[in-house]
VOPAGU-2260 file (C-alpha; in pm, 1 decimal, decimal comma):
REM VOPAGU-2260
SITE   aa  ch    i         X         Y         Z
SITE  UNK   A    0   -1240,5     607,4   -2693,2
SITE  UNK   A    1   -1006,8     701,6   -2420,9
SITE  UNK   A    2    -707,4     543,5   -2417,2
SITE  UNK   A    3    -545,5     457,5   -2015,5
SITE  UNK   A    4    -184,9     328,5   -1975,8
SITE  UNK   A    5    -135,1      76,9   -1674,9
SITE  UNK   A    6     164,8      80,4   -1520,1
SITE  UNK   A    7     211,7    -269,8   -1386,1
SITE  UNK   A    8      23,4    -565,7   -1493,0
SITE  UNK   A    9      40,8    -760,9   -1156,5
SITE  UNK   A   10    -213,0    -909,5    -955,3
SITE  UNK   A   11    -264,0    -604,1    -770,7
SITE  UNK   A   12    -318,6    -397,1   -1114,6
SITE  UNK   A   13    -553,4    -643,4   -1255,6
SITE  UNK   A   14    -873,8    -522,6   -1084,0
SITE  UNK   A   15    -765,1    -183,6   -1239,3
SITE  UNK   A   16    -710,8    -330,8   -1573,8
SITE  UNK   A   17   -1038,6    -514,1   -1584,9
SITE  UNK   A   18   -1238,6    -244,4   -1469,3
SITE  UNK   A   19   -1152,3      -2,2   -1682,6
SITE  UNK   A   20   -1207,1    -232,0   -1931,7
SITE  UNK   A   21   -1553,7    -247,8   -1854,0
SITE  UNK   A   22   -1590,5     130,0   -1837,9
SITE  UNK   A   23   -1489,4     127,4   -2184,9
SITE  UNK   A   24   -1217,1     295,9   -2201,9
SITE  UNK   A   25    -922,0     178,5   -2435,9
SITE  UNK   A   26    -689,2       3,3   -2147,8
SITE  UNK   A   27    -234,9     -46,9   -2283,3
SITE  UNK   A   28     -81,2    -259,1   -1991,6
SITE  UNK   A   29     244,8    -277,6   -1965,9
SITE  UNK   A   30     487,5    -467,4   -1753,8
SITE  UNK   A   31     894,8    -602,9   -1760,8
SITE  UNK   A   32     713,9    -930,6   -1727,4
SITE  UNK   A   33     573,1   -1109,9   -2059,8
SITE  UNK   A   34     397,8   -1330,1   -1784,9
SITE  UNK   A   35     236,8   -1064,5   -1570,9
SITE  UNK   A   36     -85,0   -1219,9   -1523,2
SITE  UNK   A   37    -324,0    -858,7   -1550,2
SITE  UNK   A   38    -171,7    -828,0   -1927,2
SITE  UNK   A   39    -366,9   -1071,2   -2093,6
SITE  UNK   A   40    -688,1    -850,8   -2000,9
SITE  UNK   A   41    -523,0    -558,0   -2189,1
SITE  UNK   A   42    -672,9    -410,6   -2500,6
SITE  UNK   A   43    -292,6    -325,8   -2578,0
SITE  UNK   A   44     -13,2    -565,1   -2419,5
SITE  UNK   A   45     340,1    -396,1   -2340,9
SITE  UNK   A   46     665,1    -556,8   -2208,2
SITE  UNK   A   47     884,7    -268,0   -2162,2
SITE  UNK   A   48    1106,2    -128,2   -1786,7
SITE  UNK   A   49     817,0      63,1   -1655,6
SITE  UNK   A   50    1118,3     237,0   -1423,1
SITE  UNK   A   51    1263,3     376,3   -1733,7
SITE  UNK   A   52    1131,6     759,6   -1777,9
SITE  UNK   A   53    1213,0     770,4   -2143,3
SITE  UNK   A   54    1129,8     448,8   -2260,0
SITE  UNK   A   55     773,7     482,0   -2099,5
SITE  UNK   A   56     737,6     811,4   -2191,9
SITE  UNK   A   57     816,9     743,9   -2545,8
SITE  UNK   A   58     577,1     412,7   -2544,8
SITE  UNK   A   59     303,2     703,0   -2389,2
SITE  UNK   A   60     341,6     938,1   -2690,5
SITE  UNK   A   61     316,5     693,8   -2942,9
SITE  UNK   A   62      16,4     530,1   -2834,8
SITE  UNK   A   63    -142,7     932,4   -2730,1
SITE  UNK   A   64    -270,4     809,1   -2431,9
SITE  UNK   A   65    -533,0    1010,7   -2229,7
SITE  UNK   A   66    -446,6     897,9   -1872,2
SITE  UNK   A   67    -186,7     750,5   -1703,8
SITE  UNK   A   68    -230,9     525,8   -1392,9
SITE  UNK   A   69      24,4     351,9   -1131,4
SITE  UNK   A   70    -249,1     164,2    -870,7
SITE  UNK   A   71    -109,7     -20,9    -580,9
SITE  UNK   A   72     283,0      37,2    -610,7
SITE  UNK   A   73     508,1     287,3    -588,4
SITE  UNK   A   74     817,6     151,8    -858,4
SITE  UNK   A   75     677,5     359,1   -1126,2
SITE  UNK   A   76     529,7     714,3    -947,3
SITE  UNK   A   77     824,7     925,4   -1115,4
SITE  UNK   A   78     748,6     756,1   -1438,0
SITE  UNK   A   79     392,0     848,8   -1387,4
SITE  UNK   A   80     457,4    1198,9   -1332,7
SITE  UNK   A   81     655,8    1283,2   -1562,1
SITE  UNK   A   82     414,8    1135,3   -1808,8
SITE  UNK   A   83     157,6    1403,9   -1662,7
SITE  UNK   A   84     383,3    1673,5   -1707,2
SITE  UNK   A   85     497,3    1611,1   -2034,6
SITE  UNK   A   86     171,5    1546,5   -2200,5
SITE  UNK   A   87     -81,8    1805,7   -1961,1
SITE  UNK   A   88    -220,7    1439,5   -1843,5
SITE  UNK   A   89    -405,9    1482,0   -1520,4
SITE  UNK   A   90    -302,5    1323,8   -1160,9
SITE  UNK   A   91       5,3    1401,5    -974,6
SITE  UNK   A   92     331,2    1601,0   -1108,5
SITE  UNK   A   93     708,6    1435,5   -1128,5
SITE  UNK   A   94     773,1    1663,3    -848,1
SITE  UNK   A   95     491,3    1556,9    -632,0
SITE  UNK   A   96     540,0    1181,4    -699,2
SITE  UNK   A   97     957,6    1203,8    -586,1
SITE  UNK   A   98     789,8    1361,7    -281,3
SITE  UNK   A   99     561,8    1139,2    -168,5
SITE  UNK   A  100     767,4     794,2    -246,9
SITE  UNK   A  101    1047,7     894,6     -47,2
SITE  UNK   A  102     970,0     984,8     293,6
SITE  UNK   A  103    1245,2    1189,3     371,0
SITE  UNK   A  104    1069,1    1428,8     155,0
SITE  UNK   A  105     714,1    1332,1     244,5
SITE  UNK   A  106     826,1    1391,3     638,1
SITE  UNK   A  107     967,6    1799,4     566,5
SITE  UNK   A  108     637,1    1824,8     356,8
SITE  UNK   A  109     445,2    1726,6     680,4
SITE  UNK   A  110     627,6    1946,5     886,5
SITE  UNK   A  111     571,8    2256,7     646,7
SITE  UNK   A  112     216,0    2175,1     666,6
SITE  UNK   A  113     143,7    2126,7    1008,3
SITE  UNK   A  114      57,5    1728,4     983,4
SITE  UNK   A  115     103,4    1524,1    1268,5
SITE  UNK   A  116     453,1    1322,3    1248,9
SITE  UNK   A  117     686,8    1142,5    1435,3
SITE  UNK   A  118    1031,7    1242,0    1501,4
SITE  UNK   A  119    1255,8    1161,0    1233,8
SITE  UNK   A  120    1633,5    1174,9    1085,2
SITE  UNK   A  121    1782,5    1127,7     805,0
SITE  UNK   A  122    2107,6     928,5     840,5
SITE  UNK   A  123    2424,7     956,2     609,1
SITE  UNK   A  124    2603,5     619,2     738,8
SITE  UNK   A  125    2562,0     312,1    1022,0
SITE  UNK   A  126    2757,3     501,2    1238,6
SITE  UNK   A  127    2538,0     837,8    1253,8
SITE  UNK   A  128    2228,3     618,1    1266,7
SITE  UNK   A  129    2407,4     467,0    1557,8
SITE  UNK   A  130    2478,8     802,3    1697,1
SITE  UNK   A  131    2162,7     973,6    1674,4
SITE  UNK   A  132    1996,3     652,5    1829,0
SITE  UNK   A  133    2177,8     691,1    2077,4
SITE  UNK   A  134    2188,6    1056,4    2164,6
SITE  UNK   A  135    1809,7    1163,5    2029,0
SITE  UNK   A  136    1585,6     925,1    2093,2
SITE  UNK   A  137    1492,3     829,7    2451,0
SITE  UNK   A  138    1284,1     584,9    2337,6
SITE  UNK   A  139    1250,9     265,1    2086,3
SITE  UNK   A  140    1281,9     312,0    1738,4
SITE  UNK   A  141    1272,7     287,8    1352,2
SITE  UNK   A  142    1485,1     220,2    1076,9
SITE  UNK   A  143    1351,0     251,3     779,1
SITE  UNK   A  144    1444,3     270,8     372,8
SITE  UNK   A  145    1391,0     604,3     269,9
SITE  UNK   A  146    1206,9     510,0     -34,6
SITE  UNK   A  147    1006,0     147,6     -68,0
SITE  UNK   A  148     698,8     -43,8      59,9
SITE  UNK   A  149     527,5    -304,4     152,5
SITE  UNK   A  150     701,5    -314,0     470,5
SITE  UNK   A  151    1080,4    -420,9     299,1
SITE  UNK   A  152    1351,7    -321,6     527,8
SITE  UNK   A  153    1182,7    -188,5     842,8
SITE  UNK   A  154    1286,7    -291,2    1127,2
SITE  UNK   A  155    1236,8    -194,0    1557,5
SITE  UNK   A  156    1539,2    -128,8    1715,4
SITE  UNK   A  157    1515,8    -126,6    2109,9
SITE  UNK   A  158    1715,1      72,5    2348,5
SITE  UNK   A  159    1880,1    -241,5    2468,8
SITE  UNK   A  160    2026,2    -356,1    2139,6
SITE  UNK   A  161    2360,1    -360,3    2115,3
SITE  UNK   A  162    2578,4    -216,4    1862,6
SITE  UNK   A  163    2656,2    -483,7    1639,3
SITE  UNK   A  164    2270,5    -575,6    1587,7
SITE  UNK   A  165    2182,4    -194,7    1477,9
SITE  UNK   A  166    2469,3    -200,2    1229,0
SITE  UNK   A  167    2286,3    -549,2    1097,6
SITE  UNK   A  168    1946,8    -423,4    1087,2
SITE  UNK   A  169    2072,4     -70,7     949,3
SITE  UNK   A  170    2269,1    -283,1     649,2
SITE  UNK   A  171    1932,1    -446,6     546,0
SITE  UNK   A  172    1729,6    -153,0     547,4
SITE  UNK   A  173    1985,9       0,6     328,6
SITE  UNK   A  174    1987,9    -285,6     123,1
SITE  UNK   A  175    1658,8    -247,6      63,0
SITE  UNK   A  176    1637,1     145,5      -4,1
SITE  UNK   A  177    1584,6     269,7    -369,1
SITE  UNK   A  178    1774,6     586,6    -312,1
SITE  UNK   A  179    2074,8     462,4     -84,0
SITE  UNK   A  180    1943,5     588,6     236,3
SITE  UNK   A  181    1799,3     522,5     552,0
SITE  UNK   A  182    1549,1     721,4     791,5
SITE  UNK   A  183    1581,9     658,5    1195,3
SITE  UNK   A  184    1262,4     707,8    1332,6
SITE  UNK   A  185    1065,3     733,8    1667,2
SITE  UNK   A  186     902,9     431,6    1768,8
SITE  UNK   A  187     511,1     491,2    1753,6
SITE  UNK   A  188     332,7     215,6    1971,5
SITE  UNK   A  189     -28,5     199,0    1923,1
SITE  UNK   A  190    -268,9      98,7    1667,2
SITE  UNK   A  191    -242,8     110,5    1301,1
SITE  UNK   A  192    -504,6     255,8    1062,7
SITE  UNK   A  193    -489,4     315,9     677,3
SITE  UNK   A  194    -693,6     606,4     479,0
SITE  UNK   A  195    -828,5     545,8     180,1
SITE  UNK   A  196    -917,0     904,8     -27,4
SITE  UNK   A  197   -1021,4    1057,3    -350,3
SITE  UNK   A  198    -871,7    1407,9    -442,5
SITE  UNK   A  199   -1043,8    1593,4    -692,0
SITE  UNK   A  200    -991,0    1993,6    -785,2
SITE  UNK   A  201    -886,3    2008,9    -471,5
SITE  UNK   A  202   -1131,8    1824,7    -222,5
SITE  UNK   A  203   -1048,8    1554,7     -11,1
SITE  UNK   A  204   -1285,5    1319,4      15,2
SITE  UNK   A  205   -1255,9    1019,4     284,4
SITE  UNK   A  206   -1381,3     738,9     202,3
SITE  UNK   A  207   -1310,8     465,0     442,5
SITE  UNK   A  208   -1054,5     431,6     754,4
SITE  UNK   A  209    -883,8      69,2     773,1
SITE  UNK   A  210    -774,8    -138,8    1082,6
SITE  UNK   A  211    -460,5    -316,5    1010,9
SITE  UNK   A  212    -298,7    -634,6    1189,5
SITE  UNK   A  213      67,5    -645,9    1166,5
SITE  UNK   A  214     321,8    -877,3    1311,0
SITE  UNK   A  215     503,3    -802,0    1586,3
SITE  UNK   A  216     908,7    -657,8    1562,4
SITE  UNK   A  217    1129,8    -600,0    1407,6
SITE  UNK   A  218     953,0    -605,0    1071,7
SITE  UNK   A  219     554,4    -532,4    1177,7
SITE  UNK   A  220     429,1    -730,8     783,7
SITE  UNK   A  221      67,2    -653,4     766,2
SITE  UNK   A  222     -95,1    -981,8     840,8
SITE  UNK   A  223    -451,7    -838,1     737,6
SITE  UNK   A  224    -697,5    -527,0     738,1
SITE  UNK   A  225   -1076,0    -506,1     827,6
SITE  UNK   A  226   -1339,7    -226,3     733,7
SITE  UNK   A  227   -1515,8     -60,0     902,5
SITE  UNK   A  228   -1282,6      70,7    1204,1
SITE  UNK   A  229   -1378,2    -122,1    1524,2
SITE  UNK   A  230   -1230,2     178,6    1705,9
SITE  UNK   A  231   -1450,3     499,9    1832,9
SITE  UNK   A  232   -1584,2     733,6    1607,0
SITE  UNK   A  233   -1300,6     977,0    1770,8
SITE  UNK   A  234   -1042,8     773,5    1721,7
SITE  UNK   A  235   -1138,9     762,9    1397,8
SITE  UNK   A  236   -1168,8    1105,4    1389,0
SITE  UNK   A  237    -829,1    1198,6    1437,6
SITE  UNK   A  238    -673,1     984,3    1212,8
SITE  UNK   A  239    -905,7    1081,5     949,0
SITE  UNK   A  240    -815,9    1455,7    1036,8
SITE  UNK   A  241    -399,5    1363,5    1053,2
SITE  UNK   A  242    -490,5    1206,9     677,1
SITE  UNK   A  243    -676,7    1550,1     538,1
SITE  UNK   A  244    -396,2    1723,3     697,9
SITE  UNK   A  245     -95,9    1486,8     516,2
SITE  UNK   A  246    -246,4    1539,9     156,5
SITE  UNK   A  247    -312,0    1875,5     249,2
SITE  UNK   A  248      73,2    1910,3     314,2
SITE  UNK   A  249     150,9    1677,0     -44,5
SITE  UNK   A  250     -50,8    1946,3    -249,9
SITE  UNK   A  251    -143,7    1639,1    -439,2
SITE  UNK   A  252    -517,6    1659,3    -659,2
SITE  UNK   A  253    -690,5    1421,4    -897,5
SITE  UNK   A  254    -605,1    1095,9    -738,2
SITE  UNK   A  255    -622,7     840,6    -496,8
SITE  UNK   A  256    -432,8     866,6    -180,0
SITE  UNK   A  257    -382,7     595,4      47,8
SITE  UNK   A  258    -275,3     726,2     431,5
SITE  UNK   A  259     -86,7     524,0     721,3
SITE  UNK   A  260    -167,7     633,5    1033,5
SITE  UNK   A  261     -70,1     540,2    1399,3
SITE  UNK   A  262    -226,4     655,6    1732,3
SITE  UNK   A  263     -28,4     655,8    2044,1
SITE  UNK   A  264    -167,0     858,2    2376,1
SITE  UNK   A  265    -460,0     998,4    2215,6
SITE  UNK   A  266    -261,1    1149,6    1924,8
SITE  UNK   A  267    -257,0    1048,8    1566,7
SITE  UNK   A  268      70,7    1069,4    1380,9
SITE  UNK   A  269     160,3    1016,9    1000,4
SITE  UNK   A  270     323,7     727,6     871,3
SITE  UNK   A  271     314,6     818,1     549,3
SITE  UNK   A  272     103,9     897,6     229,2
SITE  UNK   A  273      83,3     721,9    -108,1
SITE  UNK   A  274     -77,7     927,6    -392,0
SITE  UNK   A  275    -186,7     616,1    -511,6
SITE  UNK   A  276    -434,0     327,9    -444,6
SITE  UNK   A  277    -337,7     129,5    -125,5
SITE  UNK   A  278    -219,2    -232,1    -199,6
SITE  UNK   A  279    -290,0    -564,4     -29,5
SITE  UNK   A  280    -684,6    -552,7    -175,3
SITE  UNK   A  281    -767,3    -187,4      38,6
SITE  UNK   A  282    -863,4      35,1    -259,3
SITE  UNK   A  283    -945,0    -245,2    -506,0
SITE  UNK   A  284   -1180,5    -482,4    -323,5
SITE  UNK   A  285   -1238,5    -405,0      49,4
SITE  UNK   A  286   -1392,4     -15,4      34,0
SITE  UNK   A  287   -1622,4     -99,2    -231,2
SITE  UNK   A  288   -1733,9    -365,4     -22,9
SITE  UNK   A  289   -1723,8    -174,3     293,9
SITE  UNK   A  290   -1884,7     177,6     145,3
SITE  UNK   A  291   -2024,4      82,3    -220,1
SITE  UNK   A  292   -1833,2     364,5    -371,2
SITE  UNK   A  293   -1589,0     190,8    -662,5
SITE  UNK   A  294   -1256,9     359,8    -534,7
SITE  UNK   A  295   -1096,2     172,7    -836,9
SITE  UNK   A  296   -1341,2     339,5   -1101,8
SITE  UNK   A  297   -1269,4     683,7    -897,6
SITE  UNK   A  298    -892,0     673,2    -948,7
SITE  UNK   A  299    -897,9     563,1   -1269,9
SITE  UNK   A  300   -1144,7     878,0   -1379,9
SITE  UNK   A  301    -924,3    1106,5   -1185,9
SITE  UNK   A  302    -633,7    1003,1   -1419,4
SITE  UNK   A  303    -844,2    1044,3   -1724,3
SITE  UNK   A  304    -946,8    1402,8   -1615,5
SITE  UNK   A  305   -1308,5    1284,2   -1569,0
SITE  UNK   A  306   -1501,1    1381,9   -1235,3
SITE  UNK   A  307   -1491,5    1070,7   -1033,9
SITE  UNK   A  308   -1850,7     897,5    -897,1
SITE  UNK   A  309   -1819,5     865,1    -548,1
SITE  UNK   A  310   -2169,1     760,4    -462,3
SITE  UNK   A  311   -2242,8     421,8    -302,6
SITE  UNK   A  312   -2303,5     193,3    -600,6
SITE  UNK   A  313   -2363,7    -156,6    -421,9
SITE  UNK   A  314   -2510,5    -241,8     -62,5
SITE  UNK   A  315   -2212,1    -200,2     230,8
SITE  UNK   A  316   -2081,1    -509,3     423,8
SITE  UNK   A  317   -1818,0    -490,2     718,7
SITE  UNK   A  318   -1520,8    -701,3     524,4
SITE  UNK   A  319   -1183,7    -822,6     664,5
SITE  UNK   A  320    -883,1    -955,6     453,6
SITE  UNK   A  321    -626,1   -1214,8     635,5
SITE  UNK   A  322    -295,3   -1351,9     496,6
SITE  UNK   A  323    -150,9   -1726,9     496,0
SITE  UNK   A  324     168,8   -1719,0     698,6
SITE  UNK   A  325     270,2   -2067,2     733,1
SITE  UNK   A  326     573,6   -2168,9     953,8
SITE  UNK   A  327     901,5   -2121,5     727,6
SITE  UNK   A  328    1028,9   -2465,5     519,9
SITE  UNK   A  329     938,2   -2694,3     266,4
SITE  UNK   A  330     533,1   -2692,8     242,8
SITE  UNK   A  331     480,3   -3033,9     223,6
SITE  UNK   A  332      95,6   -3072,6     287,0
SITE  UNK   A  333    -185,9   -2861,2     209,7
SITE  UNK   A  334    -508,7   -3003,1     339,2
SITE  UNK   A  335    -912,0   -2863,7     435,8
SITE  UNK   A  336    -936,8   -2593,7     191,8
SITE  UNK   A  337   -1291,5   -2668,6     162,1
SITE  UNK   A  338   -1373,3   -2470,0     460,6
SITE  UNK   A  339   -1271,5   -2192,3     193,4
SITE  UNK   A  340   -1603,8   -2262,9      64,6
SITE  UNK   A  341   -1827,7   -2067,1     316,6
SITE  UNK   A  342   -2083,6   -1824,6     104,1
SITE  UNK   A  343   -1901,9   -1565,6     293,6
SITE  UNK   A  344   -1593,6   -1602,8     204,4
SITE  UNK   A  345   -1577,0   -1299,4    -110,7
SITE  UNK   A  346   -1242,6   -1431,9    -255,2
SITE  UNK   A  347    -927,5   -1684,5    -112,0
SITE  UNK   A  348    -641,3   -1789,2    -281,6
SITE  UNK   A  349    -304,3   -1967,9    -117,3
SITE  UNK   A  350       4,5   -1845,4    -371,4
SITE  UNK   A  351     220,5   -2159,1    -313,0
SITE  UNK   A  352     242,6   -2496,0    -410,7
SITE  UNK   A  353     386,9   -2859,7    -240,9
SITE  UNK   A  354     768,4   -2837,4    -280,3
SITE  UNK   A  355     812,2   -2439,9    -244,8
SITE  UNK   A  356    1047,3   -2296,7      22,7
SITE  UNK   A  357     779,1   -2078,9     252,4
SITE  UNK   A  358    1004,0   -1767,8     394,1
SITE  UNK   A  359    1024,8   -1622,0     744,5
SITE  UNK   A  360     737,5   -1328,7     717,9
SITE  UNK   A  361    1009,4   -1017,4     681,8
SITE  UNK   A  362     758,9    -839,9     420,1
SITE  UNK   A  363     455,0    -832,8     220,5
SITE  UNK   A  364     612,0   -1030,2     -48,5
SITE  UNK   A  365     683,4   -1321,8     182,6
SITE  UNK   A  366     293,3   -1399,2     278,0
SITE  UNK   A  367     135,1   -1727,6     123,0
SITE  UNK   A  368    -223,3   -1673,0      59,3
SITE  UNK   A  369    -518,0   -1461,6     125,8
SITE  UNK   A  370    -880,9   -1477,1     247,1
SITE  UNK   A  371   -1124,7   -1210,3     173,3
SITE  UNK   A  372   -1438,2   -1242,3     413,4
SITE  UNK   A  373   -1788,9   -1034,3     457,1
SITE  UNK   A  374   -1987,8    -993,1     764,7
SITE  UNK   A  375   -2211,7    -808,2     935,4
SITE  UNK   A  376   -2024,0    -651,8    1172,9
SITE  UNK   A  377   -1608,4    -585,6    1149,6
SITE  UNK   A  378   -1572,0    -787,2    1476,5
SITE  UNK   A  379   -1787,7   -1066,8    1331,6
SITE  UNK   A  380   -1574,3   -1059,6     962,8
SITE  UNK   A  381   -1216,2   -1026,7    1177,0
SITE  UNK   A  382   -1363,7   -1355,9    1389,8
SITE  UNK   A  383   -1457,1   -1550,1    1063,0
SITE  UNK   A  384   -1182,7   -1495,4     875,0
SITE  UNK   A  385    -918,1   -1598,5    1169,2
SITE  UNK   A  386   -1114,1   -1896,8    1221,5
SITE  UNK   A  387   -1102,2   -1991,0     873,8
SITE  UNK   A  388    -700,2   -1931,5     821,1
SITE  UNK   A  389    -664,2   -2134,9    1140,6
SITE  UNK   A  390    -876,3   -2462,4    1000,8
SITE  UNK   A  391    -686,2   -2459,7     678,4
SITE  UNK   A  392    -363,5   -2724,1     728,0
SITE  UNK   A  393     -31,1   -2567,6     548,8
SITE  UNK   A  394     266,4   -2794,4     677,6
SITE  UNK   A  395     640,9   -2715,4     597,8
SITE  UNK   A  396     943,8   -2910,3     716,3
């Protein structure tokens, strides 16, 4: 029996956990959380600092696992690589992982490559952020944390700010950076897609382009995704193209990737790519739905060296995820979940209970709840699942 380490036992990891599970393969989860809800479905339960090379490393040779696995974050890449490296495991290298977590990196890979990408600086202090903004861009633009996700730390600046709220926003993206620094980007204004990809030996396969919904500046917090694309097939062309183009540039193989991708006068350009399943329910519920191919079974066969299936395995639906943001306070009243209860509602679930202090919407982390819809049509599943977030009553004070 193969034997698959999980970094991360969270409720994004779980669907990994439990599906390799039923694969039958030998699954060790491990977490710095004894409450991480995915370990309980663990052959093998770990609590251990999955940021700490050695220690996991160690844990990895002990155990002789065949495949290592990181789905749906990005805390533990290094950790993942240089598992691979030091035990011939397939998947992505330490070297390759460094490179695609922090985008510095990722952005001179793009360039070397030829992939689409915005303008972009890396800054040493406020001050030469402050500088550059003012002397390079003649436009709107982006700071961002050099390495982290789920939308921590970004923040618009406009042309109009004024110094002392650059130097604010600057401080809380480097706050929020894992390596100290900060990227100053330009602004990108159109929509935004994600790409959701299998690499194996060396072929990129596509396997689904997502629409996402984000809030407006200065943090744009996805709010929700929906697959298929409602945009035209060339639209979808191109950002499918600036994806193939972005791994290209990675050298990445046997994995998933997961692509952001913005389009602005016709042109795609590269946010970014993960060598990793995307988060917020992309890779692990909504492109099975939307293609039948089980992207989740894929990457976890690419990280056991085994050729991945990536044949439709169920019938497709057009699906659409949307997040709970209740106004920020004290939720004091939660009231007509039933609606919840529509056939076509795949999956809900609202993360916080009466007393809690709901957070302003600054990043992923801050969102209340989820609903997970199928439809017909995108357009139909987007409509449903609005209408549903908008019946259910979440009151703070």
């Amino acid at each position: 029996m193969k034997k698959l380490l999980v970094l991360a036992a969270g409720n994004l990891q779980m669907p990994v956990i439990k599906r390799a599970k039923e694969m039958g393969y030998y699954v060790i989860a491990a977490d710095g959380d004894p409450n991480a809800c995915g370990l309980k479905y663990a052959d093998k339960q770990i609590v251990a600092d999955i940021v700490d090379e050695e220690v996991m490393l160690n844990i990895a040779r002990r155990e002789q696992i065949n495949g290592v696995i990181h789905p749906c974050s990005e805390v533990s890449m290094n950790v993942m690589g240089r598992i691979n490296d030091e035990m011939y495991l397939s998947g992505i290298s330490r070297e390759q992982a460094i490179r695609t977590t922090n985008k510095h990196l990722m952005r001179e890979a793009f360039e070397v490559g030829n992939a689409p990408n915005p303008k972009s600086i890396l800054t040493i202090s406020a001050e030469d952020a402050w500088k550059h903004f003012c002397n390079d861009f003649d436009t709107n633009a982006i700071l961002k944390p050099s390495r982290n996700s789920g939308s921590r730390g970004i923040a618009k600046v406009v042309k109009t700010i004024t110094k002392e709220d650059f130097m604010k926003l600057y401080e809380v993206a480097l706050n929020e950076s894992r390596d100290s620094s900060v990227l100053i980007e330009q602004f990108i204004e159109g929509p935004e897609f994600s790409v959701e990809i299998i690499v194996w030996e060396g072929k990129i396969n596509v396997l689904q382009v997502t629409d996402k919904k984000t809030t407006e500046a200065p943090h744009f917090v996805e709010l929700g995704h929906n697959q298929p694309s409602c945009f035209s097939d060339n639209v979808v062309a191109i950002v499918k193209d600036a994806a193939i183009r972005g791994v290209k540039a990675l050298g990445v193989d046997k994995c998933a990737c997961h692509a952001e991708v913005k389009v602005m006068g016709g042109k795609a350009y590269l946010m970014e790519v993960g060598a990793r399943m995307g988060g917020d329910f992309i890779s692990t519920v909504l492109t099975r739905l939307s293609t039948g191919v089980d992207m989740v079974a894929a990457a976890i066969n690419c990280a056991l060296n085994i050729e991945p299936n990536l044949e439709p395995q169920i019938a497709t639906k057009s699906v659409c995820i949307r997040y709970f943001c209740p106004s920020p306070g004290i939720l004091i009243y939660i009231s007509d979940t039933e609606v919840l209860n529509d056939p076509r509602v795949y999956e809900s679930e609202i993360y916080c209970k009466l007393g809690d202090m709901i957070p302003e919407v600054t990043s992923s982390l801050c969102r209340s709840g989820h609903i997970i819809v199928t439809e017909d049509t995108p357009q139909n599943a987007i409509e449903l699942a609005e209408r549903l977030i908008r019946k259910v009553i979440i009151v703070t004070k």
